[in-house]
C-alpha positions as CSV (number, residue, x, y, z in Angstrom):
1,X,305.2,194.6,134.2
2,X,302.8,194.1,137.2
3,X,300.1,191.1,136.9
4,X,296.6,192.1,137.4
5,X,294.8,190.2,139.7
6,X,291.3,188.8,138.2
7,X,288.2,190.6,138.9
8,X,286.2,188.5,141.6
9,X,282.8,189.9,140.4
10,X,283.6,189.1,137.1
11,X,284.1,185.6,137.8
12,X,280.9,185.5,139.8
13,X,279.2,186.9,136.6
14,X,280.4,183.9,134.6
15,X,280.2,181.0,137.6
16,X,276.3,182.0,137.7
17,X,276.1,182.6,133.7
18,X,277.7,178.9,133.5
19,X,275.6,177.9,136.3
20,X,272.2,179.1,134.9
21,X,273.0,177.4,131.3
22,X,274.0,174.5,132.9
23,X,270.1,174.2,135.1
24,X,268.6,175.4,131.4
25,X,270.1,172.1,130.0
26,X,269.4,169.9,132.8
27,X,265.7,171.2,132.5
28,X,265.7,170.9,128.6
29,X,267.0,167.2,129.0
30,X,264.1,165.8,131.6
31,X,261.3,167.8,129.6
32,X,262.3,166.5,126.1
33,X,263.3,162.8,127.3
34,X,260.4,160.6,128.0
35,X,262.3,157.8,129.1
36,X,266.8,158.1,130.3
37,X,268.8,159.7,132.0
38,X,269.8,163.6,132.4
39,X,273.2,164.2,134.3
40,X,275.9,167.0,135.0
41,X,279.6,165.9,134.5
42,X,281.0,168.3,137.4
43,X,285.2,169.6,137.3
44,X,286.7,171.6,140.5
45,X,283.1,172.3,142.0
46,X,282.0,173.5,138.4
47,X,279.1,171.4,135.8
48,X,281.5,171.4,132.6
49,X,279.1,169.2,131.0
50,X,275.2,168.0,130.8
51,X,274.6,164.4,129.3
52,X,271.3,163.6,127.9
53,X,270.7,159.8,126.8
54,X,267.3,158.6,125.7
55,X,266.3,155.1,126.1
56,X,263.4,153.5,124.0
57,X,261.5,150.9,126.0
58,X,260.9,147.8,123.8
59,X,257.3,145.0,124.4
60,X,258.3,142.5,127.0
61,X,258.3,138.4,125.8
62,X,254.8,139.1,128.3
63,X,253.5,142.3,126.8
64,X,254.1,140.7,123.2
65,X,252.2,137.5,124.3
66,X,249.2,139.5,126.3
67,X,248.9,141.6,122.8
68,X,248.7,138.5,120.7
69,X,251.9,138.7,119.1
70,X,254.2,135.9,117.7
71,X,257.3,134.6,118.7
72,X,259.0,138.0,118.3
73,X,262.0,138.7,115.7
């Protein structure tokens, strides 16, 4: 039995189908994240994986004392 060798246009096809989901997820991450960070985990030259990680920004001791506040928690 003779191996066949893999079709080179069909791995273009999925490199820029994986390549185009991986940009959609990037952009969905810095649209829907105020404040974070968006990044691409890459493997031999290829993004395997998009990280999202929101961050929630708390009063400083100065914004809390500006505002009127107490001595926090």
């Amino acid at each position: 039995m003779k191996a066949s060798l893999p079709d080179p246009g069909k791995a273009h096809a999925l490199r820029t189908e994986n390549e185009r989901k991986a940009l959609d997820l990037f952009l969905q991450g810095i649209r829907e994240i105020r404040y974070g960070v968006v990044s691409a985990v890459l493997q031999d030259g290829l993004v395997v994986q998009v990280e999202c990680a929101e961050k929630f920004r708390l009063m400083t001791r100065r914004e809390i004392e500006l505002a009127g506040g107490g001595d926090g928690i």
